[in-house]
C-alpha positions as CSV (number, residue, x, y, z in Angstrom):
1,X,0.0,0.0,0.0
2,X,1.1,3.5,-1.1
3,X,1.8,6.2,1.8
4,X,0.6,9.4,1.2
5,X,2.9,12.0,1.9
6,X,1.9,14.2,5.0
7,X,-0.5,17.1,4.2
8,X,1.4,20.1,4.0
9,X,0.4,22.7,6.8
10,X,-1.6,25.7,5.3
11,X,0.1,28.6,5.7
12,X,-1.7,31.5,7.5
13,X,-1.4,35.4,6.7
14,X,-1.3,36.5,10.2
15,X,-2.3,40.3,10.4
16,X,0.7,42.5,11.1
17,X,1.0,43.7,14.7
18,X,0.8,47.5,15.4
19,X,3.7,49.3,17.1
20,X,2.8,49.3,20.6
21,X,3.3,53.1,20.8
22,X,0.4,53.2,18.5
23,X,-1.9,50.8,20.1
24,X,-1.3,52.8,23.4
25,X,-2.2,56.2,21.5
26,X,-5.5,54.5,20.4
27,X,-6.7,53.7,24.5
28,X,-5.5,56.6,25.4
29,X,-7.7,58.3,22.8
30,X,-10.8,56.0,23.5
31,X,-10.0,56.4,27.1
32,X,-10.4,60.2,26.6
33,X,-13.6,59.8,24.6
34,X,-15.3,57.6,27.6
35,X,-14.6,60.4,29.9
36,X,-16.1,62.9,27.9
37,X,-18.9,60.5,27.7
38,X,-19.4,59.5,31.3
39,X,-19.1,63.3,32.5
40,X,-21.7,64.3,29.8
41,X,-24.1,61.8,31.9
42,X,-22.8,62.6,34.7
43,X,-24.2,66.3,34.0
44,X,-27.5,64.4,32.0
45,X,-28.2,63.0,35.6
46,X,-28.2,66.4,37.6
47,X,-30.5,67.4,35.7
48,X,-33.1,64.4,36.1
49,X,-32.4,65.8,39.9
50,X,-33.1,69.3,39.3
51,X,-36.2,68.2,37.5
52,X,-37.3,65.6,40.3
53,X,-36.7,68.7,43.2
54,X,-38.5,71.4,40.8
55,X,-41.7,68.8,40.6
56,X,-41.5,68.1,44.1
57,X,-40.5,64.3,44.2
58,X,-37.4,63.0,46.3
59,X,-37.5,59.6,44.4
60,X,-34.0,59.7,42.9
61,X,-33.8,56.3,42.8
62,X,-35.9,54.0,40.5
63,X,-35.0,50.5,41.1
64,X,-37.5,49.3,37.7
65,X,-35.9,52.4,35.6
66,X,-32.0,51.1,37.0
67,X,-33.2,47.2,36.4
68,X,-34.2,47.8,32.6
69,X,-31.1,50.1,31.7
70,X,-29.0,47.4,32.6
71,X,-31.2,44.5,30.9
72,X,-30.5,47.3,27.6
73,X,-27.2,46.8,28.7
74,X,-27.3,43.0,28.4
75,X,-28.9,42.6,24.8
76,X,-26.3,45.4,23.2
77,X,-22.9,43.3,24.7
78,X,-21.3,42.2,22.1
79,X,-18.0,41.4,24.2
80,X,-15.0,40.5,24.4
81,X,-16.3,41.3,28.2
82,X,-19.1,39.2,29.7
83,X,-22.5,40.3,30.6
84,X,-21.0,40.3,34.1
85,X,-18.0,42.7,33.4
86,X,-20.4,44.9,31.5
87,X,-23.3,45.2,33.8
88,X,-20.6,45.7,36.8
89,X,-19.0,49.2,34.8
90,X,-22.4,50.7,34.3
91,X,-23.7,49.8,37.6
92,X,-21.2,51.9,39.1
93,X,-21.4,54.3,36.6
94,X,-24.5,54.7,37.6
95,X,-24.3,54.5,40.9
96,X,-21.6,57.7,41.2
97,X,-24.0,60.0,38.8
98,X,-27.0,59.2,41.2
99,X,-25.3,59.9,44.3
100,X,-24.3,63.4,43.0
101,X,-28.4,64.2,43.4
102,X,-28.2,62.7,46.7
103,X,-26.1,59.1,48.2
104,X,-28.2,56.5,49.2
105,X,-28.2,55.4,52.6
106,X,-28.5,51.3,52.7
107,X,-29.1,49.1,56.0
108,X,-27.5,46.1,55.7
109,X,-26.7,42.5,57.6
110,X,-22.9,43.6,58.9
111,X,-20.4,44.3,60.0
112,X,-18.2,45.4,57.3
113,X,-16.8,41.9,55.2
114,X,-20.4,39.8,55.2
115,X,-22.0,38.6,51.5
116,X,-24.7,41.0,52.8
117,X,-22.0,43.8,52.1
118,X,-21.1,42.2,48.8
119,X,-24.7,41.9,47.7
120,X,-25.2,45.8,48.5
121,X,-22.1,47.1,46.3
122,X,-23.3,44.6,43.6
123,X,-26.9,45.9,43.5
124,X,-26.2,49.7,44.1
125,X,-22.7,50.0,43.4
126,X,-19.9,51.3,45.8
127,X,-21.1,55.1,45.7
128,X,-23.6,54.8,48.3
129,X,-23.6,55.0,52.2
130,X,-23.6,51.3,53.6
131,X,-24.6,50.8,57.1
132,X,-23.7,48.1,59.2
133,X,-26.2,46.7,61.1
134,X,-25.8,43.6,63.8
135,X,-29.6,42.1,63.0
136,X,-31.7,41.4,60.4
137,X,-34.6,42.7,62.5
138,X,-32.3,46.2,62.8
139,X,-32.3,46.0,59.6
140,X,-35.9,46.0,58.9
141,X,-36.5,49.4,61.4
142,X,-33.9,51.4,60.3
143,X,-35.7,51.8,57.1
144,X,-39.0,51.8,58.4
145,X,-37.9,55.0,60.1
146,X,-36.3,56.7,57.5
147,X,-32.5,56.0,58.9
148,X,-31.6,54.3,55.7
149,X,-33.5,54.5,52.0
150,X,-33.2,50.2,51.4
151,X,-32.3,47.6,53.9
152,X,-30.6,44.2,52.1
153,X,-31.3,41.0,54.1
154,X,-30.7,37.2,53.0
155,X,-33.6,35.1,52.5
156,X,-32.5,31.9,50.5
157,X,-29.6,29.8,50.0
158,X,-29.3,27.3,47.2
159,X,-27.2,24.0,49.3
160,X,-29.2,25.4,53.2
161,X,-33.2,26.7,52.1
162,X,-34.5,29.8,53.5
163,X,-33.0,32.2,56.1
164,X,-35.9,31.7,58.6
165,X,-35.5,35.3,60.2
166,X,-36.0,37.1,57.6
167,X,-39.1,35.6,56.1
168,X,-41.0,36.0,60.2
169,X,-39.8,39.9,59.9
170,X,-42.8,40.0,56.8
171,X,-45.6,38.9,59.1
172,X,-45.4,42.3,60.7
173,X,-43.3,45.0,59.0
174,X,-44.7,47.9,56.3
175,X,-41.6,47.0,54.1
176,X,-42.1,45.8,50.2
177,X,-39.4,43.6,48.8
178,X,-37.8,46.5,45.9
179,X,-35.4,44.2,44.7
180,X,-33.5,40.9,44.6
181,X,-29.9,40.1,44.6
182,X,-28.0,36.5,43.4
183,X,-24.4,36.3,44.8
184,X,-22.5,33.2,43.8
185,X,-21.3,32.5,47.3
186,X,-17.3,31.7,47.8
187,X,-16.3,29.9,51.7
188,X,-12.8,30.1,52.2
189,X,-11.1,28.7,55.0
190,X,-9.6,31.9,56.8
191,X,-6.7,32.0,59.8
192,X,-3.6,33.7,60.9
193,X,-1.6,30.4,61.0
194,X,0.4,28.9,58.0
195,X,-0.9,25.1,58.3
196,X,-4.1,23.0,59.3
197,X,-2.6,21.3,61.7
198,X,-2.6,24.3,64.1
199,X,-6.2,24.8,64.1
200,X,-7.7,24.0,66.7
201,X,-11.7,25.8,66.3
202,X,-13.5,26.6,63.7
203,X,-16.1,29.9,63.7
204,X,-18.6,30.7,61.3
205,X,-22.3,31.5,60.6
206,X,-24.2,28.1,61.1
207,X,-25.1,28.6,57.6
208,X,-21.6,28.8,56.4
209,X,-20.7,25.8,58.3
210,X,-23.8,24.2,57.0
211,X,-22.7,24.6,53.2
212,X,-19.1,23.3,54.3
213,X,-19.9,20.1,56.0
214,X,-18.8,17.6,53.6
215,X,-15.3,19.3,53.3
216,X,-15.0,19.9,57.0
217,X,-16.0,16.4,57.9
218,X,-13.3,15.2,55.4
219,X,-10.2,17.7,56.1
220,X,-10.9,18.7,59.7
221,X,-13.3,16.2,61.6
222,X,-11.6,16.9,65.1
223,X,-12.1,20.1,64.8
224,X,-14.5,22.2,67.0
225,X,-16.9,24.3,65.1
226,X,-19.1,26.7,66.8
227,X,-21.8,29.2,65.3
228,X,-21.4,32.8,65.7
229,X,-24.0,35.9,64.5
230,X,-21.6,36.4,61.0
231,X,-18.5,35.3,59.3
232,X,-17.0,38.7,59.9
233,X,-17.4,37.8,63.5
234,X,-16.0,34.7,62.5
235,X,-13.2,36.5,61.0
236,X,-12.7,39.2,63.7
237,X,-11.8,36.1,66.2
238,X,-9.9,34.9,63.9
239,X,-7.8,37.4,63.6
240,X,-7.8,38.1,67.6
241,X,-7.4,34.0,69.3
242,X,-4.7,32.2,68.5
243,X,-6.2,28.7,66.8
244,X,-8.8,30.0,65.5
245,X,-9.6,29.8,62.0
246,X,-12.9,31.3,60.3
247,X,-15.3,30.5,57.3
248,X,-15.9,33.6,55.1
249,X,-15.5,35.3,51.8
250,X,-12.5,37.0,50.5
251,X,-13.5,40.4,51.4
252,X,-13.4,39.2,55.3
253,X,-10.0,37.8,54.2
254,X,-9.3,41.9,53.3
255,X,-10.8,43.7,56.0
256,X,-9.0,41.2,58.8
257,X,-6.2,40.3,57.7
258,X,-6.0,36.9,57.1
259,X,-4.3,34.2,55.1
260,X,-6.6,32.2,52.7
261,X,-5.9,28.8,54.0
262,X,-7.9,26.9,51.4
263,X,-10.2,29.0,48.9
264,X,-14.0,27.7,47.6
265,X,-14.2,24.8,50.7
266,X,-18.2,25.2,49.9
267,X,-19.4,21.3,49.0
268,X,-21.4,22.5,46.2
269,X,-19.8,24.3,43.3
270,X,-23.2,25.9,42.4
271,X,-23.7,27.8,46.1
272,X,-25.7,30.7,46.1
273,X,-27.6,32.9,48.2
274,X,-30.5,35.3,47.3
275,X,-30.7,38.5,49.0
276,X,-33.9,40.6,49.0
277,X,-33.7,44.7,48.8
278,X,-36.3,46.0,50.9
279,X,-37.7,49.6,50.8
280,X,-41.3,51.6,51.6
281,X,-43.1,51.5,48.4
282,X,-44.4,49.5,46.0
283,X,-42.7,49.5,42.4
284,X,-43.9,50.6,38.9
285,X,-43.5,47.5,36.4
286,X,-40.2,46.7,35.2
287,X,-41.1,44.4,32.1
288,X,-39.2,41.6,33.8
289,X,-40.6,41.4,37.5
290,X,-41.0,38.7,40.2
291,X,-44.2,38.8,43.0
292,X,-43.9,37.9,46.4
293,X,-46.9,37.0,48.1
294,X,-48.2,36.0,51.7
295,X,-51.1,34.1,51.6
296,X,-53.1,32.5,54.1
297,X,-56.5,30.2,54.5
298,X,-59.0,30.1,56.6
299,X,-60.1,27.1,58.3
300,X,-63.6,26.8,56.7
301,X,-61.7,26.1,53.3
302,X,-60.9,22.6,54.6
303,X,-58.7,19.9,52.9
304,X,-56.8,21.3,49.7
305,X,-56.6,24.4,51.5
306,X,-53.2,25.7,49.7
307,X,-54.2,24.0,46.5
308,X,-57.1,25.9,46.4
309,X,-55.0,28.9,46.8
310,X,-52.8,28.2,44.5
311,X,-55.0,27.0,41.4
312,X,-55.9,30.6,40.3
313,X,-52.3,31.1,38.9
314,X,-52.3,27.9,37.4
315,X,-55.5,28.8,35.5
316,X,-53.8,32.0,34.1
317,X,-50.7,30.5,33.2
318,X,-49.2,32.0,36.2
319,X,-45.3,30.2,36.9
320,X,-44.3,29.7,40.8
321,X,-41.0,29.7,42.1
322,X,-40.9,29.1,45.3
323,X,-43.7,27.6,47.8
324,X,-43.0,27.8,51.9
325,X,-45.1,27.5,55.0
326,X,-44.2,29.4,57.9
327,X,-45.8,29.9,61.6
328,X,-48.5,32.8,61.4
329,X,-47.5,33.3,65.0
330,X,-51.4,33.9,65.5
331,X,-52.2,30.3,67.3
332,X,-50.5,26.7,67.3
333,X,-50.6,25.0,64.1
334,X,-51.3,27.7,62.1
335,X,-49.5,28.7,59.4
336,X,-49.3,31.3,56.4
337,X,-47.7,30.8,52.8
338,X,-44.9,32.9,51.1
339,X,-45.1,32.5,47.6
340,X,-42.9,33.6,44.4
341,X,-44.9,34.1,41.0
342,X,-43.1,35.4,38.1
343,X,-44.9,38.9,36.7
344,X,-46.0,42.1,38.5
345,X,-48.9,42.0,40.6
346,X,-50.1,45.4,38.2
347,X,-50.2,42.4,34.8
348,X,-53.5,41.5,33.3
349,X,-52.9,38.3,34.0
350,X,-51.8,38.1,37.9
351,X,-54.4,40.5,38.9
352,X,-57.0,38.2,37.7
353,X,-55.5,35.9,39.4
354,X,-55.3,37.6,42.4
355,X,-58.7,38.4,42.4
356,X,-60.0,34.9,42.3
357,X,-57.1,34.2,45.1
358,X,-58.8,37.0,47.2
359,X,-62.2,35.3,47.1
360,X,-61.5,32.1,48.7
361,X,-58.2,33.3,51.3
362,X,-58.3,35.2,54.5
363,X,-55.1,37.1,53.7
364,X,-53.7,37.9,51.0
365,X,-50.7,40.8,51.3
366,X,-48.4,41.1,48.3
367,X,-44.9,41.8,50.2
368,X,-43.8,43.4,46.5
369,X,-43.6,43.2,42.8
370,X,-39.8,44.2,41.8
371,X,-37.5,43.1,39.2
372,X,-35.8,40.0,38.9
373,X,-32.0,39.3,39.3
374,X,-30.4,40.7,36.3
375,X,-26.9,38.5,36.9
């Protein structure tokens, strides 16, 4: 049998690099152009604030307005950056040219180093006023009184379910949910020592230590682990007792000064927490919104009692994301429903549905119609 001779390798024109002086000369110009850009909406924005003050409205901030500039943002990318990358710049862009009307004051889970914190720069960007607060129930009065303009709390985590506390604080606050955050959750193992073998406790939330219990029980199943109110607590003894090591994010890591021991200990590689932006009104529709509901039934409904509640949306074509029961705190064994629909409560469809949900519950209190997670 005859060989061929090996294929000869195509030859490929590659395009001529530019002098580097040159390509420098071109960022510098575009560089130049984005600033003229930025500060001409930069000056755009003050007057959206002169406008707001001369009609007598302080609402600077329009969560539905910010959520569909950056969904525009999302359908022009055309990369090389991500979606993320993208969204991220204008966020802040955004965020600096509102605070020149007037910086928003945020409540938020602290101290300084939590996710909480994370999930508040990634929602409003870094040019607003962040206030730690030790509670999630300190949370929710600070804005009811004013102190802060929006409050962001935890209320879900993908590996641990819902963050009990802050679900209860809905039964009886004024606030409307204004807003949702997803933050892709990173658990590093955190400690002023250089090995392991020199730990001799762990701290953490008990939800950290919850998402971590696989790796801990494989890598450190001697070790004492106790719960403490945050990971920046966590953190802050780390850095303080000798032996102890803390679960937390990097930005703990930054603000206490501590080694990363082992990064991303987390057990599922998918771990991520939802965080809900709460504020004093109700939102205008979005055109990409999520309803949060709390629903109760009354005893004369009898059996079926939360599918009876639950068949309007179904009728209306109405998806559910999330179903939970919780304590109404009114008498033993009874209970209310949270519920997630997608669309705003103010859409043909839902308010249909929410008539005919009306008609047959003994509560029904929509906790707030806001946009959905962008990233």
């Amino acid at each position: 049998m005859t060989r061929r001779p090996p294929a000869r390798k195509k030859s490929v024109k590659s395009t001529p690099a530019l002098p580097l002086a040159k390509i420098r000369a071109e960022i510098d110009a575009i560089d130049q152009q984005l600033q003229t850009l930025i500060s001409r909406r930069a000056r755009v924005a003050q007057t959206v604030g002169v406008s707001k003050r001369a009609a007598g409205t302080a609402d600077f901030y329009r969560p539905e307005r910010e959520a569909a500039v950056l969904q525009a943002v999302i359908e022009r990318n055309q990369g090389p950056l991500s979606d993320e990358e993208m969204v991220r710049l204008f966020r802040e862009i955004m965020s600096a040219c509102l605070a020149q009307q007037e910086p928003l004051k945020i409540a938020f889970l602290g101290p300084e180093g939590t996710f909480t914190q994370q999930a508040v720069f990634k929602h409003f960007g870094h040019s607003v006023r962040a206030l730690p607060l030790p509670a999630i129930d300190e949370v929710f009065r600070e804005v009811e009184a004013g102190v802060a303009d929006y409050g962001v709390v935890p209320i879900e985590n993908s590996t641990e379910g819902t963050v009990s506390h802050t679900a209860d604080m809905f039964l009886l606050s004024p606030l409307k949910i204004c807003g949702e955050v997803e933050l892709r959750v990173h658990q590093h193992l955190l400690g002023r020592m250089d090995s392991l073998e020199r730990i001799e406790r762990i701290c953490s939330h008990q939800q950290s230590l919850a998402q971590c219990r696989g790796w801990l029980a494989e890598n450190l199943a001697g070790v004492e682990r106790i719960a403490v109110s945050s990971n920046a607590e966590a953190a802050r003894r780390a850095r303080d007792e000798a032996g102890t090591a803390a679960i937390a994010g990097s930005a703990a890591a930054e603000v206490y000064g501590l080694n990363v021991l082992v990064p991303e200990i987390e057990d599922r590689p998918d771990n991520t927490t939802r965080f809900l932006v709460v504020g004093r009104k109700l939102l205008e529709p979005s055109g990409r919104d999520r309803t949060t509901l709390l629903l109760s039934a009354p005893d004369t409904l009898g059996s079926g009692a939360l599918l009876k509640l639950l068949v309007p949306f179904a009728e209306h074509g109405i998806s559910m994301s999330r179903v939970e029961s919780r304590p109404s705190r009114r008498k033993k064994w009874d209970y209310v429903f949270f519920v997630d629909i997608e669309g705003h409560a103010e859409d043909a469809a839902v308010a249909l549905a929410l008539a005919k949900v009306r008609k047959v519950a003994s509560l029904v209190k929509i906790l707030g119609s806001y946009p959905r997670a962008v990233l």
